[in-house]
BAMAR-745094 format. One record per residue (C-alpha): residue number from 0; residue in one letter; y, z, x. Coordinates in nm, 3 decimals. Last residue first. Layout:
BAMAR-745094
 seq type   north      up    east
 NUM    A       Y       Z       X
...
This chain:
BAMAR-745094
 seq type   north      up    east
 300    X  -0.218   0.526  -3.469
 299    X  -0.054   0.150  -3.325
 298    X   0.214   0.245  -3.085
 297    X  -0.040   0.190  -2.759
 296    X  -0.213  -0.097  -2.874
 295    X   0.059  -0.300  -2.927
 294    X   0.284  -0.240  -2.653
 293    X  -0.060  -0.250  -2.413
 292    X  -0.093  -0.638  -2.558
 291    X   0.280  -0.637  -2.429
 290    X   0.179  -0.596  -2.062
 289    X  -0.142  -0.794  -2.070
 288    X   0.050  -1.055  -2.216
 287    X   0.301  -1.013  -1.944
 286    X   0.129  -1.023  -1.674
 285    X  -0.061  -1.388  -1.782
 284    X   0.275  -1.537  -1.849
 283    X   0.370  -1.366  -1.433
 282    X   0.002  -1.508  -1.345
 281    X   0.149  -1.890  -1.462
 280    X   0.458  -1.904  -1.280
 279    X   0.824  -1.784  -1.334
 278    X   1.043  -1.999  -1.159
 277    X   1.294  -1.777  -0.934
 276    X   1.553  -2.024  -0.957
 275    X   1.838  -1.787  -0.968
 274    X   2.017  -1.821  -1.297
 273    X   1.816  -1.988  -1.566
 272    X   1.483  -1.947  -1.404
 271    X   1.590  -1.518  -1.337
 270    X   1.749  -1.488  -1.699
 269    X   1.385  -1.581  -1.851
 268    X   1.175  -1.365  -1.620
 267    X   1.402  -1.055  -1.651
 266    X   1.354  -1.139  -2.045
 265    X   0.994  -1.136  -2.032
 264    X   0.967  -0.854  -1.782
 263    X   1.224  -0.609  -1.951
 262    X   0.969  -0.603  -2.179
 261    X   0.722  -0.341  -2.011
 260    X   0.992  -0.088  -2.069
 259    X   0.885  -0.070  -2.443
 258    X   0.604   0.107  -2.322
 257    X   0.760   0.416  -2.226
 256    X   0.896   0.446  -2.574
 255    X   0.546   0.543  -2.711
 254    X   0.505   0.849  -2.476
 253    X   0.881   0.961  -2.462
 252    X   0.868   1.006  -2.815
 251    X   0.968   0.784  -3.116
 250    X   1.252   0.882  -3.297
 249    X   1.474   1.066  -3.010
 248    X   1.306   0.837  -2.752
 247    X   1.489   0.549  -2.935
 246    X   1.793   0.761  -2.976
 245    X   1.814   0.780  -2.586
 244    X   1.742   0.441  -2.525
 243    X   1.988   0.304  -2.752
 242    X   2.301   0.472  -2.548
 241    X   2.134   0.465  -2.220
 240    X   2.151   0.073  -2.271
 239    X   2.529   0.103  -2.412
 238    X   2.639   0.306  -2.182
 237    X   2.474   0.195  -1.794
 236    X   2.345  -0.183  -1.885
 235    X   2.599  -0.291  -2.114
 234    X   2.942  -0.193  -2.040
 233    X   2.884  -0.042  -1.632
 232    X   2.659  -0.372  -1.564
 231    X   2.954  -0.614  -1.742
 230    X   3.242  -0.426  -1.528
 229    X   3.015  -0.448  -1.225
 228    X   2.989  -0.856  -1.326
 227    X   3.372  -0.918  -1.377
 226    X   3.440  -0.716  -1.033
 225    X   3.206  -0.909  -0.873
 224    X   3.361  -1.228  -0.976
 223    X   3.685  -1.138  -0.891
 222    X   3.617  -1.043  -0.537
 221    X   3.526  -0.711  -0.320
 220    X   3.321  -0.772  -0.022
 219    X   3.122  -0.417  -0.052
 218    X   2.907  -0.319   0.221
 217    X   2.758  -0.001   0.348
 216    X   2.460  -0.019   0.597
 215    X   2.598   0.150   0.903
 214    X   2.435   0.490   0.873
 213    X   2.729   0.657   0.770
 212    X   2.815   0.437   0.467
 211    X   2.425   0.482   0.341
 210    X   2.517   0.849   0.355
 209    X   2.783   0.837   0.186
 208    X   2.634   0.614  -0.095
 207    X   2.384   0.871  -0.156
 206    X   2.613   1.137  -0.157
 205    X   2.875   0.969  -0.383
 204    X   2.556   0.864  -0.626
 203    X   2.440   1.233  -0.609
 202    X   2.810   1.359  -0.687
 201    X   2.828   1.067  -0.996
 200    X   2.525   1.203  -1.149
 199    X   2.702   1.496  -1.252
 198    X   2.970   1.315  -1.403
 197    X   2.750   1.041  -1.556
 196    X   2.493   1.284  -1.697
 195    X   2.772   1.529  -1.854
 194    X   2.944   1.190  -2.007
 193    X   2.593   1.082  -2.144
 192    X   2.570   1.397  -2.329
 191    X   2.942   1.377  -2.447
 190    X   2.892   1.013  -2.540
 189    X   2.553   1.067  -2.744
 188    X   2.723   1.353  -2.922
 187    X   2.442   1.488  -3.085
 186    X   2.309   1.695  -2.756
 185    X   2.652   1.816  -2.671
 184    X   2.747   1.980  -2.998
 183    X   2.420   2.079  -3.036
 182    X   2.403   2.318  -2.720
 181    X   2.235   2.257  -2.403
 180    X   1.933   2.425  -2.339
 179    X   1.682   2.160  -2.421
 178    X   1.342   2.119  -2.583
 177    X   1.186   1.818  -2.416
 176    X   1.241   1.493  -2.545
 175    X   1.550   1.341  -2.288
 174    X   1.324   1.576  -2.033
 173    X   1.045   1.341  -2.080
 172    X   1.269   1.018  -2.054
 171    X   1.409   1.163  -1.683
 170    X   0.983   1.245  -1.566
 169    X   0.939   0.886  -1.640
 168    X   1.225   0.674  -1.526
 167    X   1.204   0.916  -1.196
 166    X   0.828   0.769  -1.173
 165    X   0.948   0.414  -1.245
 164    X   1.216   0.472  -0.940
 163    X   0.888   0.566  -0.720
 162    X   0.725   0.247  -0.798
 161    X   1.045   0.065  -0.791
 160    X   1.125   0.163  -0.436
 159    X   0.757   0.114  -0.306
 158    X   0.759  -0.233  -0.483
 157    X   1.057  -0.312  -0.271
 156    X   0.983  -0.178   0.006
 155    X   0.703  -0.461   0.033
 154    X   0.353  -0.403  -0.035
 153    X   0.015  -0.560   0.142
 152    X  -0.257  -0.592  -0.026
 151    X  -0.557  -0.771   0.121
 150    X  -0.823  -0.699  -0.160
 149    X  -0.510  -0.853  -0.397
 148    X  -0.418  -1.135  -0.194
 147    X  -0.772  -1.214  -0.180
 146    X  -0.791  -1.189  -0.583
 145    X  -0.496  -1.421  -0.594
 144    X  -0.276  -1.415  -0.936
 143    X   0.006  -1.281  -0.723
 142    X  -0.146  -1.025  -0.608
 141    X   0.125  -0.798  -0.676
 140    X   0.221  -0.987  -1.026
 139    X  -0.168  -0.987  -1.142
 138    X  -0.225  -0.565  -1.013
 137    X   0.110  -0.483  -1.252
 136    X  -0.036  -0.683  -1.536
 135    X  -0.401  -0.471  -1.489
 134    X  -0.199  -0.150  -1.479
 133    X  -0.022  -0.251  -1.817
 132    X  -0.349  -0.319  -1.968
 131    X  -0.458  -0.008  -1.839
 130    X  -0.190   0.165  -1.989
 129    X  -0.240   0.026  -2.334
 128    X  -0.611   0.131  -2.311
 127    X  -0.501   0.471  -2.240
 126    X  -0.261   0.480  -2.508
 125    X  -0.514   0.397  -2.775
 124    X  -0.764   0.666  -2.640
 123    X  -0.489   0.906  -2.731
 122    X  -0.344   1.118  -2.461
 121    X  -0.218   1.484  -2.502
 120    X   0.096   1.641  -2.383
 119    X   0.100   1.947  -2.204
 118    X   0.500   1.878  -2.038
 117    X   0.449   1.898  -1.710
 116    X   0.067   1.743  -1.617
 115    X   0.055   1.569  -1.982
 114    X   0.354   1.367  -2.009
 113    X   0.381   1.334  -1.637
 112    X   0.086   1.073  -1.669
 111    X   0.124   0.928  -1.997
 110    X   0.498   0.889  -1.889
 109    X   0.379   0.745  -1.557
 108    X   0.136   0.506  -1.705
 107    X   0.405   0.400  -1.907
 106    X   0.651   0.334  -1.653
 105    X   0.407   0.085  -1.432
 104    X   0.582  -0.224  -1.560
 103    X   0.827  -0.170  -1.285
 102    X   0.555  -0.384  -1.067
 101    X   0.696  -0.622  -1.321
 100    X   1.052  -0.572  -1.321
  99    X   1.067  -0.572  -0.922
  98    X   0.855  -0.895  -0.933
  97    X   1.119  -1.077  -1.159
  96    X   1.384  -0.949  -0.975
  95    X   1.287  -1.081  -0.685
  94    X   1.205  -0.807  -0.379
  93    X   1.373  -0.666  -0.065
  92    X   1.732  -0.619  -0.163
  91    X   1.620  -0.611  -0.530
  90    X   1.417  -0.218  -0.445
  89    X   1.756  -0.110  -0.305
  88    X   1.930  -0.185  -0.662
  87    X   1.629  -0.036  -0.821
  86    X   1.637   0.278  -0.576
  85    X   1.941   0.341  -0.695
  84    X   1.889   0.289  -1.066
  83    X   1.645   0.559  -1.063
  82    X   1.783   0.837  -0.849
  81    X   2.167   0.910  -0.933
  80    X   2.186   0.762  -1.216
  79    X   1.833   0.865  -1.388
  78    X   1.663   1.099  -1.155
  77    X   1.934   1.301  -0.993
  76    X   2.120   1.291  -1.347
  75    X   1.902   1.441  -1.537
  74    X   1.835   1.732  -1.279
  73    X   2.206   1.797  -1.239
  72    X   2.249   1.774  -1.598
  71    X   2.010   2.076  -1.646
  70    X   2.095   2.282  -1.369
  69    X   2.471   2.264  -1.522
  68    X   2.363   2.374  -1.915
  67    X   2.659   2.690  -1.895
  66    X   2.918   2.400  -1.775
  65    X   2.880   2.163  -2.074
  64    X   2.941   2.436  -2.304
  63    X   3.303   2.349  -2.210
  62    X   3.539   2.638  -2.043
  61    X   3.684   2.403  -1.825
  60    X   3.760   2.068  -1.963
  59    X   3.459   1.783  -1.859
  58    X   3.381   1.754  -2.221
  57    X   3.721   1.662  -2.288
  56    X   3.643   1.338  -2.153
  55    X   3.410   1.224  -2.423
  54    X   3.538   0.922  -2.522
  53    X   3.826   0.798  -2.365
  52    X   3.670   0.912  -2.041
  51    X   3.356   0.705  -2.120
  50    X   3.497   0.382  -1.988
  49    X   3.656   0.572  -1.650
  48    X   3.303   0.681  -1.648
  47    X   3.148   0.394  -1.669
  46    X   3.371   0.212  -1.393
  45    X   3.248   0.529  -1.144
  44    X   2.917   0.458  -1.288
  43    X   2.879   0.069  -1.116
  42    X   3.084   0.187  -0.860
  41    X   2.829   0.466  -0.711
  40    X   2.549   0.227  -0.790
  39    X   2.652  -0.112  -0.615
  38    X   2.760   0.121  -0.331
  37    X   2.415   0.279  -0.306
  36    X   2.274  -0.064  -0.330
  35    X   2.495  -0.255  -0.064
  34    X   2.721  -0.476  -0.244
  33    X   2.822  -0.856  -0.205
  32    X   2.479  -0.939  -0.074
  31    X   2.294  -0.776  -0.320
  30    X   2.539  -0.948  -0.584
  29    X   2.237  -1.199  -0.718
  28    X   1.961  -0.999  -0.721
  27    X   2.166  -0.691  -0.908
  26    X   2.245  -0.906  -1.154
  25    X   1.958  -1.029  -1.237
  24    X   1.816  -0.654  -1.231
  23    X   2.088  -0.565  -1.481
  22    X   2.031  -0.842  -1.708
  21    X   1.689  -0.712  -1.759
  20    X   1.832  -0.368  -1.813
  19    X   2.013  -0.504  -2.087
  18    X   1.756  -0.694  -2.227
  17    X   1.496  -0.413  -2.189
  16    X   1.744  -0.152  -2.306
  15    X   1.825  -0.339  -2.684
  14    X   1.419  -0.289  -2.752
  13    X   1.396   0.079  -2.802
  12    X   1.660   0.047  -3.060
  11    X   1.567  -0.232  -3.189
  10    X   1.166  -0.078  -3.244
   9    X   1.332   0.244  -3.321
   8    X   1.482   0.053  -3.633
   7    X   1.232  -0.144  -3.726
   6    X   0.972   0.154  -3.732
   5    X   0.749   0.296  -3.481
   4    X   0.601   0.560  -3.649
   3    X   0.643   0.920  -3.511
   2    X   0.295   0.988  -3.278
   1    X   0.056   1.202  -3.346
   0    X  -0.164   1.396  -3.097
C-alpha cells in the first residue's frame, strides 16, 4: 500500500507531539507525589477544557451535530484522555520516565498491528523492518543492555501500564483516519473535534478518578507550583500536542505517524538529566538509534 509523503510540514507536525509529550512524562515523574494519576488526569483536562471553552464551547449547545456522533466520541475519548494518558501517569508512579517512553516505543508495532486486524490495512516490508528495529530498542531499555536481565525478565507495572496505554495510542490514531460519522463542520474544526473528545472524555476521567478516590489512593496537595505545571500540561501537552498530531495523521496515515512516537525518547531522555537525574546511559543511545533507524525505514517508499 502507499503511503502520503512525508514532507516538511507533516514531519513538524508529527514531530511538535514528541516534545510535548516528552515534557509531559517529566512532568508527570516529578508531581507523582503531589497527584495521584487519575487525579493528575481528571484536572489536567478539566483546565483544558475551561481553555477550549472559548473556543469551541458552543459545540456542547443542545441540538449540535456533536450529539448524533456520541458512540463515536465516547470511544475516542475512552482510549485517548480517558484511557491512554491515564495509565501513563500510573505507569510514572512505578517507572522513570525515560523507561516509560521507551518501552512506549512499542506504538508502531501496534498501529501496524491494529492497522491490519481492524482496519484491513496492508504492511510493507519497509514497515516491518522499522518495527523490528523498534522492538529490538524496546527489548535494550527492558534489559537494560544485559542479555541475563533480558532471559530473566521481570516487568514492573509500569511497563504493563504503558504497554497497554501504547495499544489505546494505537487503536485511538486509527480511528483519527478512519472514515467517520461526524459531520464536516466538526471534523475541520480541530477545536470543536477536540472539544467533543475532551467533554466526553472528561466522564471516563471523573470515573476513573472516582474510583481511585474510593479506594483510598487519591491525592492532590495543591500548591503554586503544581498549579503552574498542570496549567503548562493542559496548554501544551493536551491542545496543542493533540492539535499537531491530529493533522499529522491527517497527511500522513496512522501507519507512518506511529513512528514518530519513538522520539519522545530522545527528548524524554534529555529533559529527564536536566531535571531529575535520571542519567541516560549507553543502551538508552543504543535504543534510540534502533528506534529512529525504524523512523527512517518505515516512511521511506
Amino acid at each position: 500500500m502507499n503511503h502520503p509523503r512525508v514532507t516538511p510540514t507533516a514531519a513538524l507536525l508529527l514531530t511538535v507531539p514528541p516534545v510535548l509529550w516528552a515534557c509531559n512524562a517529566v512532568l508527570g515523574r516529578m508531581i507523582a507525589d503531589m497527584a495521584s494519576p487519575m487525579t493528575l488526569n481528571l484536572v489536567r483536562w478539566c483546565l483544558a477544557f475551561v481553555l477550549l471553552l472559548p473556543l469551541a464551547g458552543s459545540v456542547l449547545r443542545p441540538g449540535s451535530p456533536l450529539w448524533p456522533s456520541w458512540r463515536r466520541f465516547t470511544g475516542l475519548s475512552l482510549l485517548s484522555i480517558g484511557g491512554y494518558n491515564a495509565l501513563l501517569y500510573l505507569a510514572l508512579n512505578t517507572s522513570s520516565a525515560i523507561n516509560v517512553t521507551l518501552v512506549g516505543s512499542v506504538t508502531p508495532v501496534w498501529m501496524l498491528l491494529i492497522g491490519r486486524v481492524f482496519f484491513g490495512a496492508a504492511i510493507s516490508r519497509r514497515q516491518w523492518l522499522g518495527a523490528a528495529m523498534s522492538i529490538f530498542g524496546v527489548m535494550l531499555v527492558m534489559s537494560r543492555g544485559e542479555l541475563d536481565v533480558l532471559l530473566n525478565v521481570r516487568l514492573v507495572p509500569g511497563d504493563f501500564y504503558i504497554l497497554l496505554a501504547s495499544a489505546a495510542w494505537a487503536y485511538y490514531s486509527w480511528m483519527l483516519g478512519h472514515p467517520t460519522t461526524e459531520p464536516a463542520s466538526i471534523r475541520t474544526n480541530w477545536s470543536a473535534f477536540l472539544m467533543g473528545q475532551v467533554a466526553f472524555g472528561l466522564v471516563w476521567s471523573a470515573l476513573f478518578a472516582g474510583a481511585e478516590w474510593g479506594l483510598g489512593w487519591g491525592r492532590l496537595h495543591l500548591s503554586w507550583t503544581l498549579a503552574g505545571m498542570l496549567l503548562f500540561i493542559a496548554v501544551g501537552p493536551a491542545l496543542l500536542a493533540y492539535r499537531a498530531w491530529g493533522a499529522g495523521v491527517a497527511r500522513t496515515g496512522p501507519s507512518v505517524a506511529g513512528f514518530f512516537i519513538n522520539l519522545i525518547p530522545l527528548f524524554t531522555a534529555v529533559l529527564s538529566g536536566l531535571f531529575l537525574g535520571e542519567v541516560p546511559h549507553l543502551y538508552h543511545a543504543l535504543a534510540f538509534v534502533l528506534i529512529a533507524g525504524g523512523i527512517v525505514v518505515s516512511s521511506r517508499r
